[in-house]
C-alpha positions as a printed NumPy array, in Angstrom:
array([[-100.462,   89.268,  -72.381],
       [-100.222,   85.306,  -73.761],
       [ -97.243,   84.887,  -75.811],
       [ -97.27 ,   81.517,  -78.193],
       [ -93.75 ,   79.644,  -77.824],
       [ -93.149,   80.367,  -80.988],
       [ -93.535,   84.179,  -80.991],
       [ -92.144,   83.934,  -77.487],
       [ -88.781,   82.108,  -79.608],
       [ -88.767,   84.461,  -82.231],
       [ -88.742,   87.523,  -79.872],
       [ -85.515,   86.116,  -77.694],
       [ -83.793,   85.522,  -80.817],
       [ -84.455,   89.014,  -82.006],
       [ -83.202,   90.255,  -78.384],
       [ -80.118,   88.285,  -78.957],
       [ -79.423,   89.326,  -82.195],
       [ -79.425,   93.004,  -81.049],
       [ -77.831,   92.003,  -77.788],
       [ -74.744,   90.544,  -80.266],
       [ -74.557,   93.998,  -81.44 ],
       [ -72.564,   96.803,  -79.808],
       [ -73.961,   97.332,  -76.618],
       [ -75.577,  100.652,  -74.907],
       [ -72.202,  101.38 ,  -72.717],
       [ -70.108,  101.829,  -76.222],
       [ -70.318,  105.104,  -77.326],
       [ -69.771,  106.914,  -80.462],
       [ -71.364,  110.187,  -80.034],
       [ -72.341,  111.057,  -83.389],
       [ -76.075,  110.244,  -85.549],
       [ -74.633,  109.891,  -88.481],
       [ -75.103,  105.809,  -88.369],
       [ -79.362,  106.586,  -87.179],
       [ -79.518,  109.191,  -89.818],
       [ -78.548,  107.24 ,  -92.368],
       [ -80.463,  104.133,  -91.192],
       [ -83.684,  106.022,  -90.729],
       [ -83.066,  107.615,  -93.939],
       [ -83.063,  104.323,  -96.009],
       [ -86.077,  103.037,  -94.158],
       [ -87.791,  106.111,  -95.296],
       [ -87.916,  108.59 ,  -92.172],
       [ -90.305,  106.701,  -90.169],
       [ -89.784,  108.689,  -87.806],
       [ -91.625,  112.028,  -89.311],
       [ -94.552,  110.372,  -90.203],
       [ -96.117,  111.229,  -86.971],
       [ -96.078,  113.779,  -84.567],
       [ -93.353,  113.655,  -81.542],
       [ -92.653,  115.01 ,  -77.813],
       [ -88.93 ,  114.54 ,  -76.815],
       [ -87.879,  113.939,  -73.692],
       [ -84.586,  114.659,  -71.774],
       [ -82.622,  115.818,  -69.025],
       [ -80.881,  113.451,  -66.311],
       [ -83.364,  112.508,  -63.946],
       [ -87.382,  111.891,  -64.226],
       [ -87.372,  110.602,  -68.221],
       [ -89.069,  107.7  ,  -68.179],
       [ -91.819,  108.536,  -65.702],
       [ -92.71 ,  112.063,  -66.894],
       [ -93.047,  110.006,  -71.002],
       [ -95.068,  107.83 ,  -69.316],
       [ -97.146,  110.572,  -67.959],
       [ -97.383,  112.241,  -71.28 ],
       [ -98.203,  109.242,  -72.74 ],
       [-100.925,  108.612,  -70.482],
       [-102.514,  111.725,  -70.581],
       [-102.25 ,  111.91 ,  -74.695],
       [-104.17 ,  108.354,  -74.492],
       [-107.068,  109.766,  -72.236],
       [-107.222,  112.593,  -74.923],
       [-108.313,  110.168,  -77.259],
       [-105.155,  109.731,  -79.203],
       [-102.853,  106.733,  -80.778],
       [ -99.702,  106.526,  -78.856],
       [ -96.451,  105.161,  -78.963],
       [ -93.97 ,  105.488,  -76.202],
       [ -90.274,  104.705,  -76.493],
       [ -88.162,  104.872,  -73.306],
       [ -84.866,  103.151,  -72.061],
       [ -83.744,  101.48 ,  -70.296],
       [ -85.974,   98.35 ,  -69.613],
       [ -86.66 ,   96.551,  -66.012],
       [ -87.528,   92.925,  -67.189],
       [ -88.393,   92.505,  -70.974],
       [ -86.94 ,   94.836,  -73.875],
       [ -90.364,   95.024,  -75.348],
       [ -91.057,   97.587,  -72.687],
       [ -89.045,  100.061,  -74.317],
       [ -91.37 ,  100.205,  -77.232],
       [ -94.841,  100.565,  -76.126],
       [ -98.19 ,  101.123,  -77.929],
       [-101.403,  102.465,  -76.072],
       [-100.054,  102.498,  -72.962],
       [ -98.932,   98.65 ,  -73.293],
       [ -95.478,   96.879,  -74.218],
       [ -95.618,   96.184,  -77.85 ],
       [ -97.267,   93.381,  -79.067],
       [ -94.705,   90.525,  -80.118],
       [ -96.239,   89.711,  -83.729],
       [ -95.689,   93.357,  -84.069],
       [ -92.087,   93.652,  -82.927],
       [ -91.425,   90.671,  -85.336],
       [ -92.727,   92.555,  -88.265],
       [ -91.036,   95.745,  -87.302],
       [ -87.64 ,   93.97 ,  -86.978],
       [ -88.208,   91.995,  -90.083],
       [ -89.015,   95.147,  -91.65 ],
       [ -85.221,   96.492,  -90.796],
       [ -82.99 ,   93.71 ,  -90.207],
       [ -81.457,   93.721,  -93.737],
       [ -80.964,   97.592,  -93.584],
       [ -78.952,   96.951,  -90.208],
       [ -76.761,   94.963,  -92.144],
       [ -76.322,   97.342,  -95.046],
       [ -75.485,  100.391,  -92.55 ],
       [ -73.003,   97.934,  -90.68 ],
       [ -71.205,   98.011,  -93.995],
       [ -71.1  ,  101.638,  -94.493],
       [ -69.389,  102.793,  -91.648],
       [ -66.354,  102.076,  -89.286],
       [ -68.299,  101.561,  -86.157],
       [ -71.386,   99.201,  -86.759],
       [ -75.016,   99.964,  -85.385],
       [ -75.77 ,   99.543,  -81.75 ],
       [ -78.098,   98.275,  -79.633],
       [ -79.351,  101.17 ,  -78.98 ],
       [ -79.577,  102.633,  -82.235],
       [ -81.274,   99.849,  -83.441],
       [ -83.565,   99.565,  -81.035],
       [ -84.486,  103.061,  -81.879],
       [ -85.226,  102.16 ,  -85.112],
       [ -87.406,   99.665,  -84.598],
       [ -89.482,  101.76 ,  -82.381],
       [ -89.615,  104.559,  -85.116],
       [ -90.676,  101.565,  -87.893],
       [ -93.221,  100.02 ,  -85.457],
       [ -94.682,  103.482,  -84.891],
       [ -95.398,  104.366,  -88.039],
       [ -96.768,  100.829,  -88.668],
       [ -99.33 ,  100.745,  -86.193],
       [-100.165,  103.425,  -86.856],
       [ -99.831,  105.948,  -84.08 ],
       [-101.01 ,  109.829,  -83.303],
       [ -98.139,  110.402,  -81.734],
       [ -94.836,  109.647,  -80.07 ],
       [ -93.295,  110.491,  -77.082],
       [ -89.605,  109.657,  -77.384],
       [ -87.482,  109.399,  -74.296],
       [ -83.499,  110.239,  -74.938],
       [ -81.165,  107.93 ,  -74.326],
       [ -78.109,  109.519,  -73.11 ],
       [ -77.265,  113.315,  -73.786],
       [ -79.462,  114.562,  -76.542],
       [ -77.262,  116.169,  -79.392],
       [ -75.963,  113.246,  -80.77 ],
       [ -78.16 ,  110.404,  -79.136],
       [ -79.853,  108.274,  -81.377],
       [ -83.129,  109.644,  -80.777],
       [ -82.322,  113.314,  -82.157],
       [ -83.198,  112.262,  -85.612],
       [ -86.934,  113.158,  -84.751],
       [ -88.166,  116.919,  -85.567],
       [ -90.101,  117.289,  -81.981],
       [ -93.14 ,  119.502,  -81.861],
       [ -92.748,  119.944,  -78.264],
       [ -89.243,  118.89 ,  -75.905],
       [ -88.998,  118.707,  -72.542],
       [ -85.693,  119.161,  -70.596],
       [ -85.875,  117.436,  -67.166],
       [ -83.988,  118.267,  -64.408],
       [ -80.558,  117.559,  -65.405],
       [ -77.643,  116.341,  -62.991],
       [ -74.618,  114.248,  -62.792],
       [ -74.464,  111.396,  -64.666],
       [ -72.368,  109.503,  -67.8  ],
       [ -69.994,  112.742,  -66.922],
       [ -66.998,  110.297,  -69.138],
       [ -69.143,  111.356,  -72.283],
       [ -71.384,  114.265,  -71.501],
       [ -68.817,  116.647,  -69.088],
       [ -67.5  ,  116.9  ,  -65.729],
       [ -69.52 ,  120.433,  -65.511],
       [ -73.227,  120.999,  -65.249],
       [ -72.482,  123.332,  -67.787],
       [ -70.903,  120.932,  -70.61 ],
       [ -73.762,  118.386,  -69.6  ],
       [ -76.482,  121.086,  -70.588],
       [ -74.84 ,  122.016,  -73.631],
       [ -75.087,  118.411,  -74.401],
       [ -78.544,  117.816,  -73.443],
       [ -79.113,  121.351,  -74.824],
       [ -78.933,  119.102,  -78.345],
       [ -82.331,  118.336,  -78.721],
       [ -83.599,  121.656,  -78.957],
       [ -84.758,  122.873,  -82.371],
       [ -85.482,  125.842,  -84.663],
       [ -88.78 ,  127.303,  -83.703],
       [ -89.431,  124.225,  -81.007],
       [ -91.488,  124.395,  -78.201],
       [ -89.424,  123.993,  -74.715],
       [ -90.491,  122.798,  -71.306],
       [ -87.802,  123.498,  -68.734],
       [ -88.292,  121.65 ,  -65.673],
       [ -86.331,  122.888,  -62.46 ],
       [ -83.094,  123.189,  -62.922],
       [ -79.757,  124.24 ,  -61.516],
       [ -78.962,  127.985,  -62.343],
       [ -75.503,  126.392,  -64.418],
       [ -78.02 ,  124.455,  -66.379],
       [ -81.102,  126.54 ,  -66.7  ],
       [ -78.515,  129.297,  -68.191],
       [ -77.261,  127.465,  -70.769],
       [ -80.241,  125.496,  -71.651],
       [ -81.949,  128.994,  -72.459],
       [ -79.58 ,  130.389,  -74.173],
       [ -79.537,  127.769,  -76.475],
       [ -83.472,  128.335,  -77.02 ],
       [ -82.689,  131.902,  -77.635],
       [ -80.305,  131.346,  -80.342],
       [ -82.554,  129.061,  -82.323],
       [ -85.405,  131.097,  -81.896],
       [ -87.485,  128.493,  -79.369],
       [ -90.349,  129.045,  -77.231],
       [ -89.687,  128.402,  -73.373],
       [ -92.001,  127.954,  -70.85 ],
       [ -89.797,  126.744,  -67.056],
       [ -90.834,  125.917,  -63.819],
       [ -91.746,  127.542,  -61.176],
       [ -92.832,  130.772,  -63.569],
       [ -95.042,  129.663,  -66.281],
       [ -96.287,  126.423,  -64.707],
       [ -95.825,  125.111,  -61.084],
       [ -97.49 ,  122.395,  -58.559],
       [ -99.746,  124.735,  -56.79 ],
       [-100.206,  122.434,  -54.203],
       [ -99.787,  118.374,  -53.597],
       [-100.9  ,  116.684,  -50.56 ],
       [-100.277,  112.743,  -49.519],
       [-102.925,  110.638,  -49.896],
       [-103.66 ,  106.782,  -49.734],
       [-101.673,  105.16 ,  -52.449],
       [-100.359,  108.506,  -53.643],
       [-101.125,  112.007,  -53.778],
       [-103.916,  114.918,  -55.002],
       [-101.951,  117.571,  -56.883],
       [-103.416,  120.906,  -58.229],
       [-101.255,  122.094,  -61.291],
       [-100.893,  125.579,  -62.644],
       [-100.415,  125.045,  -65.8  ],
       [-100.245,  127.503,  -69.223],
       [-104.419,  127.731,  -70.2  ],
       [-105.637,  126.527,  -66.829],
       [-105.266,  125.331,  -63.315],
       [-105.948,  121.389,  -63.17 ],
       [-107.154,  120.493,  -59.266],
       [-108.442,  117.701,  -57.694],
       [-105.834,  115.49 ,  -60.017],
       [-104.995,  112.148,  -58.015],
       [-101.407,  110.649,  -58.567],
       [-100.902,  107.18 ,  -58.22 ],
       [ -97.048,  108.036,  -57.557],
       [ -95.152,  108.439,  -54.146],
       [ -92.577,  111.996,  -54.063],
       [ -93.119,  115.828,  -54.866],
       [ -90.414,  115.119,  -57.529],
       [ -93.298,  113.377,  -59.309],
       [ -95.578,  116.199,  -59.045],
       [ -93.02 ,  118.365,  -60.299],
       [ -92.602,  115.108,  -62.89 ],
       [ -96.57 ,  115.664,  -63.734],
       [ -97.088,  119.37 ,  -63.859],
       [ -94.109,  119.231,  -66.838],
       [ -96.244,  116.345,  -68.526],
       [ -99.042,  118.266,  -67.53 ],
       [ -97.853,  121.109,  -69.921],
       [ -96.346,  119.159,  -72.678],
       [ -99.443,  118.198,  -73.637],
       [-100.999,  121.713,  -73.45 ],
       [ -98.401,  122.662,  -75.966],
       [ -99.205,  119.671,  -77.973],
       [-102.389,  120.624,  -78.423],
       [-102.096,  124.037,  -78.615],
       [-103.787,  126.996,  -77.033],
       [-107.171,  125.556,  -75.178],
       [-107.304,  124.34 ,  -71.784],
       [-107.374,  120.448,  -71.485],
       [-110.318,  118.69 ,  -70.786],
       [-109.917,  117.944,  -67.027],
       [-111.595,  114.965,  -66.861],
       [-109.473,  113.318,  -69.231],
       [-106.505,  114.73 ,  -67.242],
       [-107.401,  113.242,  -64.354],
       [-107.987,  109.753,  -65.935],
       [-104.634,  110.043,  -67.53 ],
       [-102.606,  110.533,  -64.65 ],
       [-104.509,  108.123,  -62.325],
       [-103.996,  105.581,  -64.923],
       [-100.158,  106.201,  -64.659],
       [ -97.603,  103.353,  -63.963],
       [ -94.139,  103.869,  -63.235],
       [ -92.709,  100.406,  -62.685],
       [ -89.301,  100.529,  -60.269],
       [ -89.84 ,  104.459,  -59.376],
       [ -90.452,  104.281,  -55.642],
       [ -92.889,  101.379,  -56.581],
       [ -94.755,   99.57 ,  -53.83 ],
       [ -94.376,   96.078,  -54.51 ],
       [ -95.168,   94.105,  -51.936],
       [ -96.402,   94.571,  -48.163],
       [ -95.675,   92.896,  -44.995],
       [ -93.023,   93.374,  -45.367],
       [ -93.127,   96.33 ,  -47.265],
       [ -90.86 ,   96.461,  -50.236],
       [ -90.213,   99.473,  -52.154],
       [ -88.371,   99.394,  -55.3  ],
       [ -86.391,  102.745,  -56.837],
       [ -83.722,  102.731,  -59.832],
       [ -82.229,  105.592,  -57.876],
       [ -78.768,  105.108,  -60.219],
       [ -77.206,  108.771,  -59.184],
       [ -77.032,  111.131,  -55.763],
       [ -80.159,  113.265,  -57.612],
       [ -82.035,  110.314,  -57.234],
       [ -81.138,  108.876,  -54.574],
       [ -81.693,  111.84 ,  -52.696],
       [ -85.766,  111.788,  -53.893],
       [ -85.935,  108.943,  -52.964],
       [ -85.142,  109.716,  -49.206],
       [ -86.652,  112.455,  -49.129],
       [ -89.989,  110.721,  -50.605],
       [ -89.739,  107.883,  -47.575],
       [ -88.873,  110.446,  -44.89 ],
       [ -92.092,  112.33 ,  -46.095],
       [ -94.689,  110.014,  -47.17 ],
       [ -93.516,  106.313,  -45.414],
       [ -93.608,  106.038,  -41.699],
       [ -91.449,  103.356,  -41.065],
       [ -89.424,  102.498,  -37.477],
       [ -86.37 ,  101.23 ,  -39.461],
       [ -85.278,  100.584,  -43.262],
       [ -83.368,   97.69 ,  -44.417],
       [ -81.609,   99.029,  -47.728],
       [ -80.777,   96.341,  -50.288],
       [ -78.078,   97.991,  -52.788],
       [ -76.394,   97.151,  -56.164],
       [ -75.008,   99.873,  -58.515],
       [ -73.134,  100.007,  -61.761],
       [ -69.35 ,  100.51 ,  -61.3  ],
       [ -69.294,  103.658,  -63.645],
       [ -71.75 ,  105.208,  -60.477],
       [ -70.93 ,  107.622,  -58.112],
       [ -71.386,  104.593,  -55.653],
       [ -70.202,  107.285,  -52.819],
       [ -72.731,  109.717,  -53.403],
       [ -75.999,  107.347,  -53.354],
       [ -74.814,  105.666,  -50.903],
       [ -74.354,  109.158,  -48.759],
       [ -78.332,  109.797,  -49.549],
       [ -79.231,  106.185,  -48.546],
       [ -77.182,  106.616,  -45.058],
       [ -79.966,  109.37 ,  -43.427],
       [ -82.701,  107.37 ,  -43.616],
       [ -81.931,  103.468,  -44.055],
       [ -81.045,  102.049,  -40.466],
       [ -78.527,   99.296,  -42.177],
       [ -77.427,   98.399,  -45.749],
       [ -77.256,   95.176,  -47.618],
       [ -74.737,   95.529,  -50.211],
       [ -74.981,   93.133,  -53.535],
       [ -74.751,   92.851,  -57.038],
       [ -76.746,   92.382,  -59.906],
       [ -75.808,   89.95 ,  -63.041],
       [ -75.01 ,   92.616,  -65.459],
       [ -71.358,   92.825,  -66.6  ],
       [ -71.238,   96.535,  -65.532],
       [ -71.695,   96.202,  -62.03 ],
       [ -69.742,   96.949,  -58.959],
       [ -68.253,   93.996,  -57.175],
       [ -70.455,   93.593,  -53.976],
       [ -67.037,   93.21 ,  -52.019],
       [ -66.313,   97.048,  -53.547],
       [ -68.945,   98.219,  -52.408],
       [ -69.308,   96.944,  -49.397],
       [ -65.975,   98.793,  -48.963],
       [ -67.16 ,  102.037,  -49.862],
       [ -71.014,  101.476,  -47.721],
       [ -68.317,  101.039,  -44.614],
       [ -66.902,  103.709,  -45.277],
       [ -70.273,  105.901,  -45.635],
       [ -72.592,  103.561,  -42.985],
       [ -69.815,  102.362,  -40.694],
       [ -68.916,   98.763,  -40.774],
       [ -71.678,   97.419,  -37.94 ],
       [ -74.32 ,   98.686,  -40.337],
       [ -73.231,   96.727,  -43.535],
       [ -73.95 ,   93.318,  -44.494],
       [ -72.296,   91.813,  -48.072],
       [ -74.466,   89.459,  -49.422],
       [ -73.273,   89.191,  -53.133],
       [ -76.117,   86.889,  -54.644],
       [ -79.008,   89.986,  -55.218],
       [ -81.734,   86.958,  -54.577],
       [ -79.92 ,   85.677,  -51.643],
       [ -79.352,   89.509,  -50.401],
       [ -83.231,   89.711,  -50.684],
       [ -83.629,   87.138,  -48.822],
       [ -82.133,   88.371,  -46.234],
       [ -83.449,   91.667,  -46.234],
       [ -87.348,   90.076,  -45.756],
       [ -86.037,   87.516,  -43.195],
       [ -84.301,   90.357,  -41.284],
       [ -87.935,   92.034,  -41.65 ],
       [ -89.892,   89.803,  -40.463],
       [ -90.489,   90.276,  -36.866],
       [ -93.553,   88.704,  -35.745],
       [ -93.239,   89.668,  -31.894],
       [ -92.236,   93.306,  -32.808],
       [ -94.787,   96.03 ,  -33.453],
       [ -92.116,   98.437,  -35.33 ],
       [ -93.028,   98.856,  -38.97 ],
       [ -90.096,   97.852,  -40.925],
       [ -89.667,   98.979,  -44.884],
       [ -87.002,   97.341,  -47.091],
       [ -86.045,   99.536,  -50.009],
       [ -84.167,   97.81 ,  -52.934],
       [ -82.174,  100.398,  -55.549],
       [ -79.601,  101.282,  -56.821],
       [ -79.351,  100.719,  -60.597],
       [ -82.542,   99.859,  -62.995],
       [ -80.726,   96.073,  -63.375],
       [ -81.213,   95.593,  -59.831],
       [ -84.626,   96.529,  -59.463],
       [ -85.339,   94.631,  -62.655],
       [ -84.256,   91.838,  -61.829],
       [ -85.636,   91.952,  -57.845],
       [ -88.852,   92.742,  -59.698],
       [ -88.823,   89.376,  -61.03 ],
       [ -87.483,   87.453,  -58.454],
       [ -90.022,   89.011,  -56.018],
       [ -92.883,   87.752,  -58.133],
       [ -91.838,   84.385,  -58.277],
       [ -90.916,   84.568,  -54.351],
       [ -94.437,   85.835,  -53.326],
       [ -96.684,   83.681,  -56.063],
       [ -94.909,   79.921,  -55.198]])
């Protein structure tokens, strides 16, 4: 997409001004500040049609899935997800695409006052976040779309995004993560997460934990929801890897779907897609899907930074592996489908991470570890974790290099072997900052 200077100026200074607002890592877990926001803008938000999305791991790439395949059905779409890799206009997209900047300025326009007014209202002011949500409900409605498929943000009861009455939510695999606010248990986390299940909804339950699964259900039982899980009423009947991917069969509620190719690397996204796969079944109702359309969908999926080929000799392979969960799919995806002699790991996580636990993941497959950091304010001091990699990798296997383009650097340099005929992969993860911005710096290292 071209971007004029001018609408390219008038989108940073939006971005700022919601940047000088609080940010996503302060939280004050209650909607009362969204509800009231969305309330005075009118309820954009239940002017369409919406499929919720939680859990802890798999979000953004099963929306993205659903979005796709609700697209190839024909239908208007609007995706929101968080967080972004390179631009903020990712997080609201339209069709498929990042929204259009002439469109975020008249959706921001459109609220900016209200923010304001709300600020006033209230002891704690809107956030980031929460505004951010609202634009995405205002620019929905203003397109307009079909539908929405609305990623959470964190939790589910009282994230900003459980102002939406959801035709269909899907609970993904949920795990360890932002345990300071959602519980040291899996339990507490599921009752959290538990949140955006409603009255009479319709639930998609991937795999989860037994802790989890228990509580998740019996919060659909007390509201009277419809549940369809995992492995019971829908499965992956079979996956095998192909070229640039893999062909999946799903099993899903009206049909089985074969011969569907996947433009994604791991069996977590298979079990990713046959969840998508089914939220759009119960979007539509009780008729198979049209399979051709299914397959377009999901071979026109994207998942930027999720085990993301980006570049090849070397070959670089980005992941925003931010917890163990992930980090564990993410070896288990290049022990399985990669076959490379050695891995060069380039690293940078938040400091709020369980820096210990991805790094443990990492350590069976990635033959040494470049430790570094990435420019946001919340992350770990290279020189920390170069402490803790030591301490998981040995000290002979760990390299500090604390400038994340300089650490890059390094990583293809060390991979670049002309005389040798091992295969050598470099894998860059950690947090979605880090792959964000190695995203960008790769481009502009590989297109000088």
């Amino acid at each position: 997409m071209i971007i004029s200077p001018d609408d390219q100026e008038r989108v940073d200074a939006i971005e700022q001004a919601l940047l000088a607002r609080w940010p996503e890592t302060r939280i004050a877990p209650t909607t009362e500040r969204i509800a009231a926001l969305v309330d005075i803008l009118g309820s954009p938000q239940l002017t369409y049609p919406t499929i919720h999305v939680g859990g802890t791991n798999g979000k953004t790439t099963t929306s993205r899935m659903i979005d796709s395949l609700l697209f190839a059905h024909g239908l208007r779409t609007g995706r929101f997800t968080s967080p972004h890799l390179e631009t903020y206009r990712e997080r609201i997209a339209i069709n498929g695409e990042p929204i259009d900047p002439k469109d975020l300025i008249f959706a921001y326009n459109d609220i900016a006052a209200y923010l304001d007014l709300i600020d006033t209202k209230f002891n704690d002011p809107i956030s980031f976040f929460e505004a951010v949500t609202a634009l995405g409900f205002v620019a929905f409605a203003e397109h307009p779309v079909d539908v929405a498929v609305i990623e959470v943000g964190m939790g589910g009861e009282w994230d900003a995004t459980n102002v939406v009455d959801a035709d269909v939510s899907v609970l993904m695999p949920i795990g360890f993560d932002h345990m300071e606010y959602l519980g040291h248990t899996l339990y507490e986390i599921a009752a959290t997460k538990a949140g955006i299940i409603k009255e009479g909804g319709f639930i998609v339950l991937a795999q989860q934990e037994p802790e989890a699964a228990k509580e998740l259900i019996r919060k659909a039982a007390e509201v009277g929801a419809d549940v369809v899980r995992e492995g019971i009423e829908y499965s992956v009947a079979s996956r095998a890897v192909a070229v640039g991917g893999q062909l999946i069969t799903i099993t899903g509620l009206h049909d089985t779907y074969d011969d569907i190719f996947l433009p994604l690397h791991g069996k977590h996204q298979a079990a990713n897609a046959a969840s998508a796969l089914v939220a759009v079944e119960a979007f539509f109702g009780d008729q198979p899907l049209d399979i051709e359309a299914v397959r377009a969908g999901f071979a026109a999926v994207t998942s930027p930074g999720r085990c993301e080929v980006v570049h090849r000799d070397p070959t670089i392979i980005l992941d925003a592996a931010h917890n163990p969960h992930g980090a564990k799919a993410l070896a288990e995806t290049l022990t399985n489908e990669f076959n490379f002699d050695e891995i060069i790991a380039v690293v940078g996580v938040f400091g709020d991470k369980d820096a210990t636990g991805i790094l443990q993941e990492l350590e069976q497959i990635a033959d040494h570890v470049i430790v570094t950091q990435s420019s946001s304010t919340r992350a770990m001091s290279s020189g920390e974790l170069e402490k803790i990699a030591s301490n998981v990798f040995g000290h002979d296997r760990v390299f500090e290099v604390s400038n994340l383009e300089s650490a890059i650097d390094r990583a293809v340099t060390d991979a670049t072997r002309p005389l040798s005929e091992d295969t050598i992969g470099i894998i860059m993860t950690g947090s979605v900052v880090t792959v964000g911005e190695a995203r960008s710096y790769l481009r502009k290292k590989f297109t000088q």
